[in-house]
N, C-alpha and C positions, 0 to 999 in steps of 0.2 A: 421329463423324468430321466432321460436317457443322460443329457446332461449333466442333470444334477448329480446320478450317480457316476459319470466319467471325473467331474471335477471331483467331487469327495475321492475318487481312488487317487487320482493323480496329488492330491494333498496332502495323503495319508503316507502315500507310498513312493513315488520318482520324485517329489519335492522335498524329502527326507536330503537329500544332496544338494546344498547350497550351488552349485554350479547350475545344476536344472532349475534353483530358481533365478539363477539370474538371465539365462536362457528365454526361459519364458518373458522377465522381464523387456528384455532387448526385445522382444517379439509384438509385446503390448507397445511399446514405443513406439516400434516400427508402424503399427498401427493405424498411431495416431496421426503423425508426421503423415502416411499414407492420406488420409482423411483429409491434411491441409492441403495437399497438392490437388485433391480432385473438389475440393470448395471454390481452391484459387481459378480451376477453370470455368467453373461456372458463374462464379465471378465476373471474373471478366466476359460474359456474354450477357450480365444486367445490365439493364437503360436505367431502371427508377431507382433514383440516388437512397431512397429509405430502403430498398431488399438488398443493395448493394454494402450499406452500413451494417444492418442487421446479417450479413453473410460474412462481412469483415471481422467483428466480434466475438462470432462462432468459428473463424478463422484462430483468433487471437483468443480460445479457451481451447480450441485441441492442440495448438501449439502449448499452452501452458501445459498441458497434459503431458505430450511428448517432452517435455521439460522435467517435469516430475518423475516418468520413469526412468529420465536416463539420468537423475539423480538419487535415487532408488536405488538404479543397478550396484552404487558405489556402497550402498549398505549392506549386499551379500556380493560381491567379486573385489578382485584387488586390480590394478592398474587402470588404465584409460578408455573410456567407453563408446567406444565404435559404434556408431549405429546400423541396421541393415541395409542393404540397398536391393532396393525392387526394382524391376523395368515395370514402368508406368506410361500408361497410352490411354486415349478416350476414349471412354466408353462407350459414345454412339460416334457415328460421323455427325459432320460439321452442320449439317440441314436437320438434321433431328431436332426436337422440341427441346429446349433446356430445363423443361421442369424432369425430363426422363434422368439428368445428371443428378438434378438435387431428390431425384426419388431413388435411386440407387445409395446417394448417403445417407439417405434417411433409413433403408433397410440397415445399412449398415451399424448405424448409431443404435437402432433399436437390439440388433444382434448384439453391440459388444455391451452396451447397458445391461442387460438379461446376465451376458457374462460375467462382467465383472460385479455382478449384483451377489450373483451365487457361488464364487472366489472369496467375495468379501466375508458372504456368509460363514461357508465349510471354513476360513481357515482362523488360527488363534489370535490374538492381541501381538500387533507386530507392526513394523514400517509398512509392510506391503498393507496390510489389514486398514490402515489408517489413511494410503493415499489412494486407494480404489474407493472407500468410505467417500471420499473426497468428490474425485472423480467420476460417480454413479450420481449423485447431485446435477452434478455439470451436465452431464448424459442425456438424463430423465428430462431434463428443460430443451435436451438437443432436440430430442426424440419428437417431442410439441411444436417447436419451432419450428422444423423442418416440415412436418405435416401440414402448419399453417402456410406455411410458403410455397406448397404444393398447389395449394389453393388459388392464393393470390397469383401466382403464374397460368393461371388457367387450367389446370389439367381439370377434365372432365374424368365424374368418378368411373366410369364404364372403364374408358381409356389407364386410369391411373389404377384400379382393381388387376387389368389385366398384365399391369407393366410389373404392378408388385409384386401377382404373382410368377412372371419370368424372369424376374431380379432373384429372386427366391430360389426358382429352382437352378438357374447359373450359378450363384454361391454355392449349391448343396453340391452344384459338379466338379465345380472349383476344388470344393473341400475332398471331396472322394478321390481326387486325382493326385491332389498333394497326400494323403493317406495311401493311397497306392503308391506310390514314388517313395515314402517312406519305408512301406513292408518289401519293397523290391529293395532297398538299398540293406536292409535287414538280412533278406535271405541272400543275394550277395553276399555279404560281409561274411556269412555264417559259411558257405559253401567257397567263399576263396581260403577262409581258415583252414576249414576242414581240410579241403586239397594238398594248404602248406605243410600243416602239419604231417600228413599220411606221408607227402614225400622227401619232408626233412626228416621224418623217422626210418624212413627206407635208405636213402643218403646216409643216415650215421649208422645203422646198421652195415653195410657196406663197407662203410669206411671201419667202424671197427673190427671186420673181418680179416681186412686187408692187413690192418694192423698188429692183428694176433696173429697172424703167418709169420711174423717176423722179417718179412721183405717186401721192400716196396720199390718199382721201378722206377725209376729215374735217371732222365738221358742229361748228364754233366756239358753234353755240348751244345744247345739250347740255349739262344741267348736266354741271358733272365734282366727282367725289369725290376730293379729297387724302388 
């Protein structure tokens, strides 16, 4: 619920400024691309040539994805579309089970399906409306897959309950900390203005004092720089 009402305001109200949707866009791409690179290393740590293929295909539709928003972006921004860049690192070490990687996308894929489920919803008839429409398809089949493949790798349910639920709650901390870091950059920005202001208005006060005196000193022998 909490969700559902954070996107209906952001829809309503900061996505009113095409720049914040393209913002967001670039964000959803970022995403995705995110997504391919942590597929690509579990990937590469499959023997059986069919989870390998079936990893490679769900490689080659979140890349379509990342495709799609950073052609998207071009329908609300104007120039050339930069993608974000993230530092990215693994998420377990090297000896860890490799079904813990493909259980971590799988939280993932189920989080941004839900998202862009309820994006799709809240917002009107439009490009973005039409390629999340799109991409919540693709999602919903991730979201199964990846489950099944949890399976086939072995994870025992006990083990895999316990991992989803500390994928879950890491994301949540992730998310509070990038929240924090925002309202810190916020009251920042609020509190270096304020300061400017107070003392560029103390600074021209001053100087137009000076200047209603009628004289102002000035040493003629001082070199001076043009």
């Amino acid at each position: 619920m909490l969700e559902r009402l954070k996107i209906a305001f952001t829809v309503r109200v900061p996505w009113r400024d095409r720049g914040r949707v393209g913002a967001a866009i670039r964000g959803f791409q970022a995403t995705e691309a995110d997504g391919v690179w942590h597929l690509q290393q579990g990937l590469a740590r499959l023997d059986d040539p069919r989870q390998k293929a079936l990893i490679f295909v769900h490689c080659l539709e979140e890349e379509s994805h990342a495709d799609a928003f950073a052609a998207l972006w071009r329908s609300y921004q104007d120039g050339v579309f930069s993608p974000e860049q993230a530092e990215r690192a693994e998420l377990y070490p090297p000896g860890a089970p490799v079904w813990k990687s493909f259980a971590y996308v799988h939280v993932g894929e189920r989080d941004a399906t839900e998202r862009f489920r309820l994006l799709r919803d809240a917002l009107g008839r439009g490009p973005l409306h039409e390629t999340l429409g799109r991409i919540v398809e693709d999602e919903s089949g991730h979201v199964d897959s990846t489950a099944a493949m949890l399976t086939r790798l072995g994870a025992e349910p006990a083990a895999l309950r316990r991992e989803l639920w500390l994928i879950v709650a890491r994301r949540l901390w992730e998310r509070w900390l990038r929240a924090g870091k925002r309202v810190v950059d916020v009251v920042a920005t609020v509190l270096l203005s304020a300061i400017y202001y107070a003392l560029g208005g103390l600074a021209a006060a001053a100087s137009r004092r000076r200047l209603q005196g009628g004289l102002v000193d000035y040493d003629n022998n001082r070199p001076k720089r043009l």
